[in-house]
C-alpha positions, -999 to 999 in steps of 0.1 A, spaced: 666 -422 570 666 -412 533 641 -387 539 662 -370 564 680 -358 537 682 -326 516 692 -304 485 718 -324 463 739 -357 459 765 -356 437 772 -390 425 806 -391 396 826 -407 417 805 -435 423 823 -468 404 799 -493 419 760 -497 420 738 -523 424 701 -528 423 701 -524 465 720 -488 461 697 -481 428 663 -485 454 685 -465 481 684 -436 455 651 -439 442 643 -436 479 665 -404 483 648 -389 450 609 -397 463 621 -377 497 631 -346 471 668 -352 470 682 -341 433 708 -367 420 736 -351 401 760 -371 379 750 -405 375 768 -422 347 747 -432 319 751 -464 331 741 -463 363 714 -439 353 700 -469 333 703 -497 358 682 -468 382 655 -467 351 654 -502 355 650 -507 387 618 -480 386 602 -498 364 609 -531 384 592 -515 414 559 -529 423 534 -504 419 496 -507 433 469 -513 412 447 -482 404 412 -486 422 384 -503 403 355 -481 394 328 -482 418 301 -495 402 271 -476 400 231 -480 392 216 -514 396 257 -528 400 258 -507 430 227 -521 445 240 -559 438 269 -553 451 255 -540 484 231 -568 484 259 -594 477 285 -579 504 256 -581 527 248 -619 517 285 -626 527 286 -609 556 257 -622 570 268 -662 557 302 -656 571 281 -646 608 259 -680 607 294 -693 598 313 -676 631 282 -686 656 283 -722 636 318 -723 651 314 -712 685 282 -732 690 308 -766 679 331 -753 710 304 -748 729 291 -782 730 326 -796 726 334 -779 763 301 -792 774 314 -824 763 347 -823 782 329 -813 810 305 -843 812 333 -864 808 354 -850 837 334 -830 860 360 -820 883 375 -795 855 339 -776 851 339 -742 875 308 -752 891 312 -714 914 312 -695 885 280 -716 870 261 -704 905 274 -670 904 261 -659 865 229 -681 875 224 -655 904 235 -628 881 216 -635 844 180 -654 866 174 -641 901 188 -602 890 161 -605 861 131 -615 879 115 -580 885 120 -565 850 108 -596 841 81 -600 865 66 -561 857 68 -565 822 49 -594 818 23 -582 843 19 -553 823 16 -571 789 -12 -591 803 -28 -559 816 -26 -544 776 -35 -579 763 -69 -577 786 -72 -543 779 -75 -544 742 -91 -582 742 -118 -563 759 -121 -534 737 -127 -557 706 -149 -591 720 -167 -564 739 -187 -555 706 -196 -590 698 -207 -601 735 -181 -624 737 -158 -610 766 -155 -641 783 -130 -651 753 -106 -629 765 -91 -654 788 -83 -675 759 -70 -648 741 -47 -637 771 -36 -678 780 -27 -685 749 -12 -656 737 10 -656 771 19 -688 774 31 -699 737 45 -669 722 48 -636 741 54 -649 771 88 -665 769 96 -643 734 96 -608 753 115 -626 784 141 -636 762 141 -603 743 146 -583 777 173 -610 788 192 -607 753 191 -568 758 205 -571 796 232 -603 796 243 -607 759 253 -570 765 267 -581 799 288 -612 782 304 -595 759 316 -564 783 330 -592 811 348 -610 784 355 -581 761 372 -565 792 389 -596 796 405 -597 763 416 -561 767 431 -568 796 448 -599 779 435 -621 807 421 -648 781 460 -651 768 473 -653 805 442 -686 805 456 -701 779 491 -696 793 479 -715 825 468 -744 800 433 -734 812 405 -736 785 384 -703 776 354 -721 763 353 -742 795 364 -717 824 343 -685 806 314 -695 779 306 -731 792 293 -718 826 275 -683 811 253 -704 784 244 -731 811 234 -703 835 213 -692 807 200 -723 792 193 -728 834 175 -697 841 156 -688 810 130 -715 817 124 -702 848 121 -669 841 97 -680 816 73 -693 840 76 -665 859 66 -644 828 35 -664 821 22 -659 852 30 -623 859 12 -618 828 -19 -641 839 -22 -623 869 -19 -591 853 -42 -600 824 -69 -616 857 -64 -580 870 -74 -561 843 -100 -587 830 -119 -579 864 -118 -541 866 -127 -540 826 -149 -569 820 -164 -578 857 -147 -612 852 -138 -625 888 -109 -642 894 -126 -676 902 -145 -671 869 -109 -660 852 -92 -694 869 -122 -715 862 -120 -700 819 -85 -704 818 -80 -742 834 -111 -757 814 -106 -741 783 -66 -734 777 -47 -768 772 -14 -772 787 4 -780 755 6 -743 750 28 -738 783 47 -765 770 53 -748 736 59 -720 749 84 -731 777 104 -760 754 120 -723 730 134 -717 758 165 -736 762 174 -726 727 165 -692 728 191 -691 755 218 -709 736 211 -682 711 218 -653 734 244 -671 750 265 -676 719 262 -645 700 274 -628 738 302 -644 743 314 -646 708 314 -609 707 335 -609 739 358 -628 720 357 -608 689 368 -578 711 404 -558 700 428 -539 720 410 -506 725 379 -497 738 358 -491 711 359 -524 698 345 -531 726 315 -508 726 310 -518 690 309 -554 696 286 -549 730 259 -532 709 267 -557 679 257 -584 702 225 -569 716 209 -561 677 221 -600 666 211 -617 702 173 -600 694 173 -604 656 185 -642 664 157 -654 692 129 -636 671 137 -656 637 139 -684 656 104 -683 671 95 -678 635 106 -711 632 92 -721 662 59 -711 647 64 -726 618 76 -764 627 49 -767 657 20 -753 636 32 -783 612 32 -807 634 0 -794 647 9 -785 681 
C-alpha cells in the first residue's frame, strides 16, 4: 500500500508516466512520501492530474434563525410523508397476502394464526381486564365528585356507559396492546432478520408477508374486538362498584340506568375502531421488524420506534373516528 511507504522516491530515471502512475504518486505524496526528480514534464502531467482529481464540495452553511426553524420543520414534513408513505406500502402487501391467501387457503399457516391469537388476545386479558376495571372505578369516582353538587348522581351511569363503551374503552385497550405486541412484532421479526432467517424464507420460495405479517395482523384484527368487550365491561363492573360504595347506587338500580338509558349504538361505535385500530398496530409492528439491520441496536431503536408510532397512530385515528361518526351523527 502507498502509505506503507516512507522518506524519499527518487524518480530521474523514470522515461514513462501516465495518468495511472501520476495518481500512484499523488497517492505516495498524500501518505508523506517526498518525490525527488520528476522531469518537468512529468511534473506537469502530475499538476494535471491534481487538478483533475475530484474533490468534495465544501459543506453548505447551516442555515440559521427563522431558516433553521424551516428547515427543521420541512425535514420533519418529509420524514413524517415518507412514514405514511412506508406503512402505505406495507398496508398494500398486507392486503395483497390476505388476498393470496383467500384465494388458496392451503398456503396460509393457520398454526401460527392460533399461536399469536393465544399470544397477542388470551395473554392480554388481565392487563386488560384490571385496567379497565380500574378506569371505571376513577370514571365513577370523579362522575360522583362533580353531579354530586347538583343532585344529579344518578347521571353517572351515563357518564360511565358512554364514556366506556365508545371511546375509552377500546382506545386504552388498544393503547396497552400497542405498547405490549407492536413491541413484541418487531423483536420476533427483527430477531429474525438478524438472524437472516427472512432471506433463508425467501430462499425456500416462501413468502414473508404471508408466513410472518399475514397471520400476526389477523390475530390482531381477531382479538382486539374481543378484548374490547372485555374492556367495556371490566370497566362497567368496576364503574357499578364504585358507583355503589360512593353514590349508594345498587347494582339493580346501576343495570336498570344503564340498559334504559345508554343506547347500544355506542358499543357498536366503540367496538367497529377496533378492527382498524388493530391493523394500525399490526403494521407499524411488523414493518419495524422488517426495517431492522444487522446489529442489535437497530433493533432496540426500531422496537421503541414502533411502540411511540403504533400509539401516536391508533390515537389520531380515533380523532378521526370522532370526527366522521359525530358527522354522520352517530
Amino acid at each position: 500500500a502507498p502509505e506503507a511507504f516512507a522518506g524519499r522516491v527518487r524518480l530521474d530515471d523514470v522515461g514513462f508516466l501516465d495518468t495511472a502512475g501520476a495518481w500512484y504518486l499523488l497517492r505516495l505524496r498524500a501518505g508523506g512520501v517526498v518525490l525527488e526528480g520528476l522531469s518537468p514534464a512529468h511534473a506537469q502531467l502530475v499538476a494535471a492530474t491534481e487538478q483533475a482529481l475530484p474533490r468534495p464540495d465544501p459543506p453548505a452553511p447551516a442555515p440559521t434563525g427563522w431558516r433553521a426553524a424551516f428547515a427543521t420543520v420541512g425535514r420533519a414534513t418529509v420524514g413524517l410523508a415518507e412514514q405514511f408513505s412506508d406503512l402505505g406500502e406495507y398496508l398494500g402487501r398486507f392486503l395483497a397476502a390476505l388476498w393470496r391467501a383467500l384465494r388458496h387457503p392451503r398456503e396460509f399457516p393457520l398454526t401460527a394464526l392460533v399461536y399469536h391469537c393465544e399470544e397477542m388476545g388470551l395473554r392480554a386479558v388481565p392487563i386488560v381486564t384490571v385496567m379497565s376495571f380500574l378506569i371505571g372505578v376513577v370514571l365513577a369516582f370523579q362522575g360522583a365528585s362533580q353531579l354530586s353538587r347538583f343532585g344529579a348522581e344518578i347521571f353517572v351511569v351515563d357518564l360511565i356507559a358512554i364514556s366506556l363503551l365508545r371511546e375509552l374503552g377500546i382506545l386504552l385497550t388498544s393503547i396497552v396492546v400497542a405498547g405490549r405486541t407492536a413491541s413484541a412484532l418487531t423483536a420476533s421479526i427483527g430477531s429474525m432478520k438478524m438472524q437472516e432467517e427472512i432471506d433463508a424464507m425467501r430462499t425456500l420460495g416462501l413468502d414473508p408477508d404471508m408466513m410472518l405479517v399475514l397471520p400476526r395482523v389477523l390475530a390482531l384484527v381477531l382479538m382486539l374486538p374481543i378484548l374490547g368487550l372485555i374492556s367495556n365491561v371490566a370497566g362497567l363492573i368496576g364503574g357499578g362498584v364504585m358507583s355503589w360504595v360512593a353514590l349508594d347506587i345498587s347494582p339493580s338500580m346501576f343495570t336498570q340506568r344503564l340498559v334504559g338509558e345508554t343506547s347500544v349504538k355506542h358499543a357498536i361505535v366503540g367496538l367497529s375502531k377496533a378492527p382498524v385500530f388493530a391493523v394500525i398496530i399490526g403494521i407499524v409492528g411488523c414493518r419495524a421488524g422488517m426495517k431492522v439491520g444487522k446489529d442489535a441496536t437497530s433493533l432496540g431503536m426500531m422496537t421503541s420506534t414502533s411502540v411511540v408510532q403504533a400509539i401516536f397512530a391508533v390515537i389520531v385515528a380515533d380523532a378521526l373516528f370522532s370526527i366522521f361518526f359525530s358527522e354522520v351523527g352517530m
